[in-house]
N, C-alpha and C positions, 0 to 999 in steps of 0.2 A: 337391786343388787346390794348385797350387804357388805361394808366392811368394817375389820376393824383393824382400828388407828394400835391399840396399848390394851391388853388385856386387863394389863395391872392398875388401869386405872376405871376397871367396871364399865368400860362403855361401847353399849350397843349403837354402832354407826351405822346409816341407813341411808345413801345416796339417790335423790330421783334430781336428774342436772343439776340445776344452782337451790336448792330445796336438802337439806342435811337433815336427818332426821338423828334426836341424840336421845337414847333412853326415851323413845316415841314424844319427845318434845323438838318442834321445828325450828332450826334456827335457818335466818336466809344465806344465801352468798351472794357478794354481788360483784360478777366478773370484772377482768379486768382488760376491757376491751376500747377499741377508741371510739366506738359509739357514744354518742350522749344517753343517758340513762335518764326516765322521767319518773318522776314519785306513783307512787297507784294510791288510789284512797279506796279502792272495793277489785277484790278478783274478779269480779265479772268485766272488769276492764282489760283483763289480759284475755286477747282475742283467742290465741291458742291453749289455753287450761280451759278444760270443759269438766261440768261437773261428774262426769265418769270415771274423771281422773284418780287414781288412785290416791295422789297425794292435793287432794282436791281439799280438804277439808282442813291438813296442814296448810297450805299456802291462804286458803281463807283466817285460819285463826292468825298467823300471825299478822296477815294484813290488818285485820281489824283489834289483835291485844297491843300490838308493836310499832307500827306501821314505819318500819324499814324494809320493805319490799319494792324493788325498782322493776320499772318495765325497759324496753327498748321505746323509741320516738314510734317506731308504727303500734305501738302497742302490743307487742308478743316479747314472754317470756321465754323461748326457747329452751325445756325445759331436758329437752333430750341433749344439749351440748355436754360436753367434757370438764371436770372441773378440774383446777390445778388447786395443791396446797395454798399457793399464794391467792389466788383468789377467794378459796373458802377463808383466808385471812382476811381476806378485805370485806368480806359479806359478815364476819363476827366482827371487825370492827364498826363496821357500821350499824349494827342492831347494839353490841356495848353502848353505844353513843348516845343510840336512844334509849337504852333501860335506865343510862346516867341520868338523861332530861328526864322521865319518868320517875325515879328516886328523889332530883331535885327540887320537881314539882310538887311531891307527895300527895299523887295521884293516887284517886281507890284504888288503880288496875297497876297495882306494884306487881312485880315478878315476887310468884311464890320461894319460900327460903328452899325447894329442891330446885326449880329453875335458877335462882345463885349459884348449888352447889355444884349444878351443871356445868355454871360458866365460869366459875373457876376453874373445872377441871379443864374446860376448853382453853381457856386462855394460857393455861399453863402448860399445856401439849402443844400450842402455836406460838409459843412465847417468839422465838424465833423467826417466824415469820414473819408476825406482825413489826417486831423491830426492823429487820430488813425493812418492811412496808413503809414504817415511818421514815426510815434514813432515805429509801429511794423518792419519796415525798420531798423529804427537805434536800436532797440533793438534785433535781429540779427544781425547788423554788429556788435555789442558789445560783444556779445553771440560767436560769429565766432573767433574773433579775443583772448578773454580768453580762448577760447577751443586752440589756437594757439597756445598763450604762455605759454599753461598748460599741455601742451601733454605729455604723457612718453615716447614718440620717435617717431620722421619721417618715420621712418625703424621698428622702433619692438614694437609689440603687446603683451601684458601682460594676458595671462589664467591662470585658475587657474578650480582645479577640487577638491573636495571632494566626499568620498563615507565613508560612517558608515555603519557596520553591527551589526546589534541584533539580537544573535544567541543562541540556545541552544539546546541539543542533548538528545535525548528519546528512551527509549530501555532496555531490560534486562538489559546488562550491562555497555551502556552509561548514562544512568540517574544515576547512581551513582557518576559517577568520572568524571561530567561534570557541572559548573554553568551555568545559562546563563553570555555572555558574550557581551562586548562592543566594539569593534573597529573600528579605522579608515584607508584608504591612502590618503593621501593628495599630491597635485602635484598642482608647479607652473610652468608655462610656456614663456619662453622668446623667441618669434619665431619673427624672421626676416627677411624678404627679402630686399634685393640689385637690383633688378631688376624688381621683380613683375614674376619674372617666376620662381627663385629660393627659399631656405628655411632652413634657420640655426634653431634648434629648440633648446633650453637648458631646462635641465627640473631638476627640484629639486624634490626627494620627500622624505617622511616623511610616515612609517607605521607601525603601532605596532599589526599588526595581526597574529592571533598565529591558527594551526590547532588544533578541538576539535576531542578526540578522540574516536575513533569506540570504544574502550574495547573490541581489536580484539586478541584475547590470543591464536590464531591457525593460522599456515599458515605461520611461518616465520617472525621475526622481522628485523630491521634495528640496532641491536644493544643491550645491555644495556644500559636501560632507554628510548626504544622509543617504549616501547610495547604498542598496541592499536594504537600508530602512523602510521597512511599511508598517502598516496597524497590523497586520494580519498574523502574528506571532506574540499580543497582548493576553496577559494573564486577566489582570484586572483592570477596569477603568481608572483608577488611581493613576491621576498623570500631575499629582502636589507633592512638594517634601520628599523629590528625590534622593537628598543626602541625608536621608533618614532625621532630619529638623523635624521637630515635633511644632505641627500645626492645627490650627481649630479647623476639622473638616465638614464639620456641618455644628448649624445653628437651628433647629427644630421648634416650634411647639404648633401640636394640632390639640382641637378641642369640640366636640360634639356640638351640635344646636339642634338642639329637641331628637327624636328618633332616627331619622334619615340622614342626616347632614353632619361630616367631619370636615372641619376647614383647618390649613395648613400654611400656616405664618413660618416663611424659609428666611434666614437671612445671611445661610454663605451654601456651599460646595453642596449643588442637588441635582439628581438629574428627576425627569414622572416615574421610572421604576418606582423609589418612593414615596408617589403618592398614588398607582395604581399598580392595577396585578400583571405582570409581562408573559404572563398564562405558560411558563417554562418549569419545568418540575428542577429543574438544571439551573435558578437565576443564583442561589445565593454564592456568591463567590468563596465562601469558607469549605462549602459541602455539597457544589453543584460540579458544574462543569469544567475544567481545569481553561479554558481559554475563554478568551470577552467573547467575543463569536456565541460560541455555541451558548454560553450563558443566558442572553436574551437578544431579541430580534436589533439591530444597529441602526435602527432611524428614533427608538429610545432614546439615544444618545448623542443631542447634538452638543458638540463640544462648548465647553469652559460656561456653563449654568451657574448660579452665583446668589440670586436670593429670588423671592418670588413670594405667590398664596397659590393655592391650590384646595379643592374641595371634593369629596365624594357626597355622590348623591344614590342612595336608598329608593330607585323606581320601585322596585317589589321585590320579593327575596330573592330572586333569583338574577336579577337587573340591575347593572348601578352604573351611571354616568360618571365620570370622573375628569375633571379638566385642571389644569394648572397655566402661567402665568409665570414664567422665570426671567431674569434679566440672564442678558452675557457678561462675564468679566472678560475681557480681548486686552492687546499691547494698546490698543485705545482709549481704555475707558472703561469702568464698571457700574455696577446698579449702584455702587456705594462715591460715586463721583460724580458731582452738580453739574459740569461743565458741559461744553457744548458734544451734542452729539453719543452724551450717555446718559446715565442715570440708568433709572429701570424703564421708563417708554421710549428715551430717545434714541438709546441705543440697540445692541442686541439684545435677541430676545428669543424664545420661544414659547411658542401657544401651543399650548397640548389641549387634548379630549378624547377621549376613549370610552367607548361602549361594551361591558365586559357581561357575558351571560355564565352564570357557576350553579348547575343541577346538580354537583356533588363529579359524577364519572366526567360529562364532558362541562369545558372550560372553554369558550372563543372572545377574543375582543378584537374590537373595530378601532384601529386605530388612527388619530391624524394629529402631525402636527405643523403650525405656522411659525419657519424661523426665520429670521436676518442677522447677517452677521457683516461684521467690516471687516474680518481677517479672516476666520476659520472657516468661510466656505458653509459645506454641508459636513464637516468631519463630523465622521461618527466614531473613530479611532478603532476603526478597522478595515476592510478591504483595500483596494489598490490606491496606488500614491492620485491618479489621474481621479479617480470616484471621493477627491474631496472638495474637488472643482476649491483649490486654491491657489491663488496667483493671478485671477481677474479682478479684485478688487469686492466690494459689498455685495453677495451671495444673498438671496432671495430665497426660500427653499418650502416646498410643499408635500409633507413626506405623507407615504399612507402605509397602512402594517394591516396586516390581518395573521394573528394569532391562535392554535387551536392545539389543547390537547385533551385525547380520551383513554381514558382508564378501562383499560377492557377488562383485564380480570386484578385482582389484588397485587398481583407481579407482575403485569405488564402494564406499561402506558404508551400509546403513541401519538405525536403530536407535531408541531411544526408550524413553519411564518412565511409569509411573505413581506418582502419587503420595498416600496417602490420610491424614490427624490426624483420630481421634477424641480431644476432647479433653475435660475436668470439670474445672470451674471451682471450687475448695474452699469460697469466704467467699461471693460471689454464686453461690449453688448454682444448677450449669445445666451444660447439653453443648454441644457445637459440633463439626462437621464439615468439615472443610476438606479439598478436592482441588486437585491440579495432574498438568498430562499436559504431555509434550512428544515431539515426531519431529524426529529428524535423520537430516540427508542430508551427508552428507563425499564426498570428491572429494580423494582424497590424489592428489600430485601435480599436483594440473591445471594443463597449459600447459608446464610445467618441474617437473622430478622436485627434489623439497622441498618446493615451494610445497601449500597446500590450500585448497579450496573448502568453505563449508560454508551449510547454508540450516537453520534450527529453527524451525518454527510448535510454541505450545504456547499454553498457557492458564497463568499465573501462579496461585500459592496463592489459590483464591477460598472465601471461608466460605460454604458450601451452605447451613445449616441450624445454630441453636438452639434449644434446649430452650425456652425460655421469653422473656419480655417485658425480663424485670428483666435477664438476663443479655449480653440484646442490646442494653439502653441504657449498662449498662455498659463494654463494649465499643468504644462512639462510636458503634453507629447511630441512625439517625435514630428519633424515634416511630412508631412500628407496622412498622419493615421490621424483620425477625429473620434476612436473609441479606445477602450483595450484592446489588445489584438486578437486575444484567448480566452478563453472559460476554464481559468482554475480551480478546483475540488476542493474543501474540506473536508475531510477524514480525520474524525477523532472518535477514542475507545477511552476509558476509563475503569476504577473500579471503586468504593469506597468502602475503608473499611474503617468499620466507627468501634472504635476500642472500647469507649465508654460513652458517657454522657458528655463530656468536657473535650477526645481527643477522637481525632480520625485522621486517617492515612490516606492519599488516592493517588496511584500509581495511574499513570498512563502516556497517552502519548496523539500527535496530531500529525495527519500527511498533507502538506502543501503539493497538488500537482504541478502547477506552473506559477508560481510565486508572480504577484504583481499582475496575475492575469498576462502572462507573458510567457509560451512555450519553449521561446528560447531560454530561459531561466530553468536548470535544472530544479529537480525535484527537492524539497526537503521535508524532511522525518524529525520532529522534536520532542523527545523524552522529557517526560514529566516526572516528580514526585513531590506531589504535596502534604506538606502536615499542618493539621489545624488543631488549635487551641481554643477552647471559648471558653469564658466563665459568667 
């Protein structure tokens, strides 16, 4: 294809892609693409130029008079692309560069005085361009070097999360003695690596969110003054820095050993979520689920975790054992307190291990974990007030989960948990049993690619069954009941809409059928709207 540039200045222009042919003398171009470009020392190294080429014999001589001729890293010139003025700029300043080294060196293989007259005429029809080239040169080097000296660290990257909820609770007896309400958690993040393999995380956060309540007046309370209180209307597990006081919520560093093995030095606020997978398309709490429930399976979650190690182990790729090791912080004592009946062994505790299979569509892990606690029972901060077997003293607990979800087509997934506590109650001697099941349905993408749908029916932690009389009054139930009375529904719908990279919206909402596992407790409907913020 021929073109010409200026009449007025005699020149026959002769485009074959980055190849310019000027008054039948070849000059190169060399795009301006974000590929790495490699030097060629002979055409036969550009895979796609074959010598049929028409401009076969151009792209040889300059290779070998000039050799400013660059390839692509697989070695193809691509010689059918599109050229822009700015880039034929950039392809004659790079062959100037080298006719200058050539001149300087006063090599035989000078450029003849009509190849000069050439390129003066060239340089003076791109005059323009090429200063553009240089200024956007030196305003990157400019640009590079204040991002240098303006960094927040070599080593550590600065995140930061927000999530607000707007919330309010409808029902016989919750629309009464519930506003709508406003709240935040807020988390900043200091994560660093030393190596590029490893990862110190520090995280502050700040949350003043409060549970709204069922108006569940049957079934057991957690006390005076917590009636109508249960887990089962928690957003997030965050139960630190309710008065929005900014606290250090975890203390992190894991670090690789050799190919298979990441081990996980905790030393405050953790639960195994992070340091195994809870196989829920729905766990993260910014851009999953809108309730702890539905979020990930609730024997994950034995309450108040505090420092620990924790490691994953690499069986095969598809295989990975994962176990952790946490103390309890309690009104008793914590891993970070010598004294009698804490620390990290003497006190509480829980011993995780999970066996998790990931072929890519389906995901299941095998889960078990070994806890003791002096105060908190088996809370997992959520189901009914009686399924936290709290109020017999030191709680013994053997939780098991089984985990599963499969990815049928690109927009749909379905998946779901079981979840089972056998627990022994040490001071009011006695056993209890507590289940929870839940099914999800996801719907990544729907409507717009980001956005996701998602629907969880399950059953919240309900105590099936005690041992005895004594252990179940202890507990809060009423005289003569020794389980929950009912089987309450979770029902929740969702929908997320991710505005950007940084912002997403999720409107939804959850139905309580019999709050506290208790039929005489009317129903409750609670309206969600969450916004999340990440950077």
């Amino acid at each position: 294809m021929s073109i010409i540039f200026d009449k007025s200045l005699g020149l026959s222009l002769v485009l074959l892609g980055n190849v310019l042919l000027v008054n039948n003398i070849a000059i190169a171009a060399e795009p301006l693409v974000t590929n790495s470009l490699d030097q060629v020392t002979s055409v036969s190294q550009l895979s796609d130029v074959q010598p049929t080429d028409w401009a076969f014999q151009a792209l040889q001589s300059l290779v070998e008079r000039y050799g400013c001729i660059e390839g692509y890293p697989d070695r193809t010139y691509r010689g059918q692309r599109p050229l822009t003025r700015y880039e034929f700029a950039a392809g004659l300043n790079a062959c100037l560069d080298r006719i200058s080294e050539l001149i300087a060196a006063a090599t035989a293989d000078l450029p003849s005085q009509d190849d000069l007259a050439t390129i003066r005429r060239l340089q003076s029809e791109f005059a323009a361009e090429l200063t553009t080239l240089r200024g956007r040169v030196d305003a990157l080097e400019t640009r590079t070097a204040a991002l240098e000296a303006n960094q927040f660290s070599t080593t550590t990257k600065l995140r930061g999360e927000v999530i607000t909820y707007l919330a309010d609770a409808f029902g016989e007896n919750a629309s009464d003695i519930n506003n709508t309400a406003f709240g935040h958690r807020t988390r900043i993040d200091f994560v660093t690596s030393f190596n590029g393999k490893d990862r110190l995380r520090t995280r502050f956060q700040a949350t003043n969110l409060r549970l709204l309540n069922t108006g569940a007046t049957e079934g057991g309370s957690l006390g005076e003054g917590s009636e109508g209180l249960t887990g089962e209307t928690r957003f997030t597990p965050s139960s630190v820095s309710q008065d929005s006081d900014i606290v250090l919520n975890q203390l992190e560093y894991r670090f690789p050993v050799g190919d298979r093995v990441r081990i996980y030095l905790e030393a405050n606020t953790i639960d195994p979520t992070y340091i195994t997978d809870p196989i829920n398309p729905f766990a993260d709490t910014a851009t999953g689920a809108i309730t702890n429930f539905a979020q990930v399976n609730p024997v994950f979650f034995p309450i108040g975790n505090r420092a620990g190690f924790g490691a994953n182990f690499a069986i095969s790729k598809a295989l990975s054992l994962d176990v952790a090791y946490l103390g309890e912080d309690s009104t008793v004592g914590g891993p970070n307190n010598p004294g009698d009946d804490s620390g990290i062994f003497n006190g509480g505790y829980s011993a995780v291990a999970q066996l998790v299979y990931n072929s890519g569509p389906l995901k299941f892990g095998l889960l078990y974990v070994n806890s003791y606690s002096p105060r908190n029972g088996v809370d997992t901060l959520a189901g009914s007030n009686a399924a936290k077997v709290i109020g017999a003293g030191p709680v013994v607990g053997n939780s098991y989960g089984f985990q599963l979800n499969y990815r049928i087509t690109s927009g749909f997934e379905l998946g779901g948990w079981v979840g089972y506590t056998a627990a022994r109650a040490l001071v009011v001697r006695g056993d209890a049993d507590v289940l929870n099941y839940g099914i999800t349905l996801a719907f990544p993408d729907l409507g717009v690619k980001g956005n996701l749908g998602g629907i969880v029916v399950g059953m919240q932690p309900k105590l099936i069954e005690t041992s005895n009389d004594a252990l179940a009054s202890a507990i809060g139930l009423p005289d003569g009941q020794r389980s929950d009375r009912n089987t309450g529904l979770h029902v929740e719908a969702f929908y997320r809409f991710q505005i950007n990279d940084n912002i997403s919206i999720t409107p939804g909402f959850f139905w309580l059928t019999a709050p506290n596992h208790d039929e005489r407790n009317p129903d409750v409907v609670i309206g969600v709207v969450r916004t999340s913020f990440a950077f």
